[in-house]
C-alpha positions in Angstrom: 10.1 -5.5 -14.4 12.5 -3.0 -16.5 12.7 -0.9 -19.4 14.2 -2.6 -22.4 14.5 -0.9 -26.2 15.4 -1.8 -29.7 16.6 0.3 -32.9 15.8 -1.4 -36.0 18.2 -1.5 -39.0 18.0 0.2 -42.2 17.6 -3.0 -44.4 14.4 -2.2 -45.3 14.9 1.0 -46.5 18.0 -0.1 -48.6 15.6 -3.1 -50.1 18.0 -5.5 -48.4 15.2 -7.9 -47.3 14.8 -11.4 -48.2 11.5 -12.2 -49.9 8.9 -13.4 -47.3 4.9 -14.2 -47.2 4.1 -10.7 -48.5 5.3 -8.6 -51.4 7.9 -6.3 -50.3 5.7 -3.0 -51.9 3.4 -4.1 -48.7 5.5 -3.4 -46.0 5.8 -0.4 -44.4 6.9 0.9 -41.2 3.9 1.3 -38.4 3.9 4.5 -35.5 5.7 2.1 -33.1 8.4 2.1 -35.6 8.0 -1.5 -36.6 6.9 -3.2 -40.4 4.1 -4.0 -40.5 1.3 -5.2 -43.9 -0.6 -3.4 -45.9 -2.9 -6.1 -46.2 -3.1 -7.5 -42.9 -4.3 -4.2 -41.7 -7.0 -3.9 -44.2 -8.1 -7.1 -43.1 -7.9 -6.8 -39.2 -10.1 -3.6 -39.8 -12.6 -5.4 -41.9 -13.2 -8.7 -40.4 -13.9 -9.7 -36.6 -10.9 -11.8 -35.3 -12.5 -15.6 -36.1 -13.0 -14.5 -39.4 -9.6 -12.8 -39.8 -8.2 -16.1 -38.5 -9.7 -18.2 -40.2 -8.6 -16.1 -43.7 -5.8 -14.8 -42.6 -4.4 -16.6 -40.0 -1.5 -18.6 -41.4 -0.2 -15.7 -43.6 0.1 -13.5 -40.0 1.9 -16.3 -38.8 4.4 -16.7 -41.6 4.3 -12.8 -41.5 5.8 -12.7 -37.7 8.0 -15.2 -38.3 9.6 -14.1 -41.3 10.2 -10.8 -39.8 12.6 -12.7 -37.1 15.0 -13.6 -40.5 13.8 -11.0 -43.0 17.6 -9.9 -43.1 21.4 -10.1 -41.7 20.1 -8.6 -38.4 18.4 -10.7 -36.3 14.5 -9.5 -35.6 16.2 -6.8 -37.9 17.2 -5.0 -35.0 20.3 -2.5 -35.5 20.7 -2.6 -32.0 18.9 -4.2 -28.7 19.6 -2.8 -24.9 18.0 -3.8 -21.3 18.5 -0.4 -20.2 17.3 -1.2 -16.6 15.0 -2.3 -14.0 12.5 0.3 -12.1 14.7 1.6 -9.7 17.7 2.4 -12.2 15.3 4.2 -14.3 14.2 6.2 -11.6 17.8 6.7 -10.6 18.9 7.8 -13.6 16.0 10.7 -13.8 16.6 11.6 -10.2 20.4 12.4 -11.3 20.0 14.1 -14.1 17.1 16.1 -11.8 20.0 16.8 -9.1 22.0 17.7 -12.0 20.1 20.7 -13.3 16.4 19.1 -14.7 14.8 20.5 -17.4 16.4 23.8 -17.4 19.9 22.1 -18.3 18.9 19.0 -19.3 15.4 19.1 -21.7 15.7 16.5 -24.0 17.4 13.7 -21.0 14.9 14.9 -18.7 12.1 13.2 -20.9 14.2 11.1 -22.4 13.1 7.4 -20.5 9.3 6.9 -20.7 6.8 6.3 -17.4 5.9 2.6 -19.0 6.3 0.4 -21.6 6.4 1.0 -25.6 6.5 4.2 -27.4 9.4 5.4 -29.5 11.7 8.1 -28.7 12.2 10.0 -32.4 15.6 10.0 -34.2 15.5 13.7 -34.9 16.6 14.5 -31.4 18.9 11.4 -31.1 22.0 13.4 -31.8 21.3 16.7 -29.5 20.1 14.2 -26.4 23.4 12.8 -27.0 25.0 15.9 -26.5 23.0 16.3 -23.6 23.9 13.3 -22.3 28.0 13.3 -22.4 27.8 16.7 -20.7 25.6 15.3 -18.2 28.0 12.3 -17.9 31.2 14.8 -17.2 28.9 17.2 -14.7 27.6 14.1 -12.6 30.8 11.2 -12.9 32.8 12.6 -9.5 29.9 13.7 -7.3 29.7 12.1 -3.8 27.7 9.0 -3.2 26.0 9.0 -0.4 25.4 6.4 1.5 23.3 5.8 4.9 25.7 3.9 7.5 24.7 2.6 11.1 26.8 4.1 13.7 27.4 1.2 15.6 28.2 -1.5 13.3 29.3 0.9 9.9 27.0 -1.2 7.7 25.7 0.5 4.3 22.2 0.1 4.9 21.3 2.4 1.6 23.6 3.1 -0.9 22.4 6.3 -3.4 24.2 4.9 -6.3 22.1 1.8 -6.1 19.1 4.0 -5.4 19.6 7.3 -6.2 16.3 9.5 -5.2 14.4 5.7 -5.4 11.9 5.4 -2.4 13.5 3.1 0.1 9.9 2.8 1.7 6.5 3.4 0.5 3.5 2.7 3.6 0.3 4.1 3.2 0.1 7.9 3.8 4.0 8.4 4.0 7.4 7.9 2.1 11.3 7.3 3.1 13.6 8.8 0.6 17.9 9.7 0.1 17.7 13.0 -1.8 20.5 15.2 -1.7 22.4 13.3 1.0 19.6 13.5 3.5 17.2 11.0 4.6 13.6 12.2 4.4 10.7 10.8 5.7 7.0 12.0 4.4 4.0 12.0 5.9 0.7 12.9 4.6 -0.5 16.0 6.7 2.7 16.5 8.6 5.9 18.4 7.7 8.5 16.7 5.8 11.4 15.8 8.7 15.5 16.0 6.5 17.9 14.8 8.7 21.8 13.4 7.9 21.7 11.9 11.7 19.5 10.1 13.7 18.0 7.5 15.6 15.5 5.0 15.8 13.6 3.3 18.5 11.7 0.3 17.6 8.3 -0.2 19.7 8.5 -3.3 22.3 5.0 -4.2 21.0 2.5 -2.7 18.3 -0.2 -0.2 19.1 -3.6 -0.2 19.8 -4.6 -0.6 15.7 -2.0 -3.0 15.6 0.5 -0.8 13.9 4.3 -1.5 14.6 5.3 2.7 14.7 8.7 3.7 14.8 10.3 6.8 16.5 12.8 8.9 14.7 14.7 11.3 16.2 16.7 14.0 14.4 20.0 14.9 16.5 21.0 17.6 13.4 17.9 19.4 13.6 15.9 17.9 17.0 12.8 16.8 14.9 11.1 13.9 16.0 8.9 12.4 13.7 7.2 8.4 13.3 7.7 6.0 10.5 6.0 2.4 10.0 9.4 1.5 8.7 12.7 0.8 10.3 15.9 0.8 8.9 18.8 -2.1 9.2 19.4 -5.6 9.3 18.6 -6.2 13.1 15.3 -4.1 13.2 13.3 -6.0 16.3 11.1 -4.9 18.7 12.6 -2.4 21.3 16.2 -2.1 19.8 17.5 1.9 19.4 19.9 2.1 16.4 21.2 5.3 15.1 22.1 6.4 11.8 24.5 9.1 10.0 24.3 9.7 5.7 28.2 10.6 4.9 29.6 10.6 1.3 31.9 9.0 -1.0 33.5 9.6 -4.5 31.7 7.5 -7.2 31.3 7.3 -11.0 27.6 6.4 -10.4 26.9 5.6 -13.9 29.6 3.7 -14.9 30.1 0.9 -11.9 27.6 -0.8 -9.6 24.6 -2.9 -11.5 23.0 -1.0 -14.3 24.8 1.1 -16.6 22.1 3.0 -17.3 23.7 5.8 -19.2 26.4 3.7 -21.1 23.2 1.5 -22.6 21.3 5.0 -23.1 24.1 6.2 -25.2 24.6 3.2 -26.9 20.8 3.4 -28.2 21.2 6.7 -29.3 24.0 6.7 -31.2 22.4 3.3 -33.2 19.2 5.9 -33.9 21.8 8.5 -35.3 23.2 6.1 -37.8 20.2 4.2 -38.8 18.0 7.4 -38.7 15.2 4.8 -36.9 13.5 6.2 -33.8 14.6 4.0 -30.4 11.6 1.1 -29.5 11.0 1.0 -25.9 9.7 -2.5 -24.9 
C-alpha cells in the first residue's frame, strides 16, 4: 500500500471541456476536489440505489467515462504522483520531526495524511513550499545512519530506507533507529538506547513457547529482551553484535522513493492551477 495524489487541471474553469452526457452548467467541483453532477446528486439523494440504477444508471456510466477524456489532460489531471509506500511516508515525517517538527516546520509537519483521500488546500501550497526547500537544504547532508554487524560489516538497517520506521512491531514492544540509536520498547519497562550491542539468540524457546532474545548494551550496560533478532543468520544460540555508525547522504534525493522531490512537484502543480492536491 502507498500514498498516491493527483492535481486536477484548470480546464474546467476556463470552459475548455468537451461536451459530454451532462450540460456543462451541471458540473461543479465536489469537497474531494473532483466534478461531479448536479443532477446525479439530486438523484442518488432521492432514490434507493436499484431505482437510481435503473433511471440513472447509464447516464453515471457515460458520466465517469467521459470525465477520463473531458479535455487535453488525461482524467483531467494537471498533475499525478505516487508519492510513496508506508514506510517512505513515515520516513519523510520522521525527518522533517528530527528536523525541527512543528515548531519549524507547521505546514510540512501535517502536510502527508494518516490514510487515504482528502485534499490538502491550494491556499497553503506556495508557503508549504517554502517550508519544504528550507527543509530540503537543513536535512540534504545529515549523516545516515546505519546499523552494521561487527563481524561480517553487513547493513542490516539503513535509516535512509527507514528513517524513524519501526523495524519490528511484537506484541507489547517496538524496535526502532531514531537519532542514530537503536531503541527497543517495552510495554511496562524502560526504554533501553544503545549505538552498541549484542545479541544472544536462545538455544530453544521458553516455557510459553516464546523464542526471547537477550540484548546487551556495552555503551550503557543495559540488558534488556526482545522477541526479535536482528541479521541475516539469526538461529538459535548464535551471539552477534552490533554498532549504528553514520554516513553522509542526501536522503531525499537517492535510494527508492523521492519522497520530497514528488511532494514538491504536487505542490508547485496546486500553485499554478490554484486546485487543492487529491490524495488517493
Amino acid at each position: 500500500m502507498g500514498l498516491g495524489a493527483t492535481v486536477r487541471c484548470r480546464c474546467f474553469e476556463e470552459g475548455k471541456l468537451k461536451p459530454g452526457p451532462v450540460p456543462l452548467d451541471d458540473l461543479y467541483v465536489d469537497d474531494e476536489g473532483y466534478l461531479a453532477s448536479r443532477k446525479l446528486d439530486a438523484a442518488r439523494k432521492r432514490l434507493d440505489r436499484r431505482r437510481f440504477d435503473a433511471r440513472y444508471g447509464q447516464l453515471e456510466k457515460e458520466f465517469y467515462e467521459r470525465a477520463e477524456f473531458c479535455c487535453e489532460h488525461e482524467d483531467g489531471e494537471y498533475s499525478s504522483e505516487s508519492v510513496s509506500n508506508i514506510a517512505g511516508c513515515a520516513q519523510f515525517r520522521s525527518l522533517v520531526k528530527e528536523a525541527g517538527g512543528e515548531s519549524e516546520f507547521p505546514l510540512l509537519s501535517k502536510l502527508l495524511p494518516q490514510g487515504n483521500g482528502g485534499i490538502y488546500p491550494a491556499e497553503k501550497a506556495a508557503a508549504t513550499l517554502v517550508e519544504l526547500d528550507r527543509f530540503i537544504a537543513k536535512v540534504a547532508d545529515v549523516d545516515e545512519w546505519v546499523l552494521c554487524d561487527v563481524e561480517t560489516d553487513e547493513e542490516v538497517w539503513v535509516s535512509a530506507q527507514c528513517g524513524s520506521f519501526p523495524l519490528s512491531i511484537a506484541p507489547y514492544e517496538e524496535v526502532w533507529m531514531v537519532g542514530g540509536k537503536i531503541c527497543f520498547y517495552r510495554t511496562g519497562c524502560d526504554p533501553v538506547e544503545t549505538t552498541h550491542f549484542k545479541q544472544i539468540m536462545p538455544e530453544a524457546p521458553d516455557g510459553k513457547g516464546c523464542w526471547r532474545t537477550k540484548v546487551i548494551c556495552f555503551d550503557t550496560g543495559a540488558v534488556t529482551e526482545t522477541a526479535y533478532a536482528l541479521g541475516s543468520k539469526a538461529n538459535p544460540g548464535v551471539e552477534r553484535e552490533f554498532y549504528v555508525t553514520s554516513k553522509k547522504a542526501p536522503f531525499l534525493y537517492e535510494g527508492k522513493y523521492w519522497t520530497a522531490e514528488r511532494i514538491r512537484r504536487l505542490l508547485v502543480a496546486s500553485i499554478e492551477t490554484g486546485n487543492p492536491i487529491r490524495w488517493c
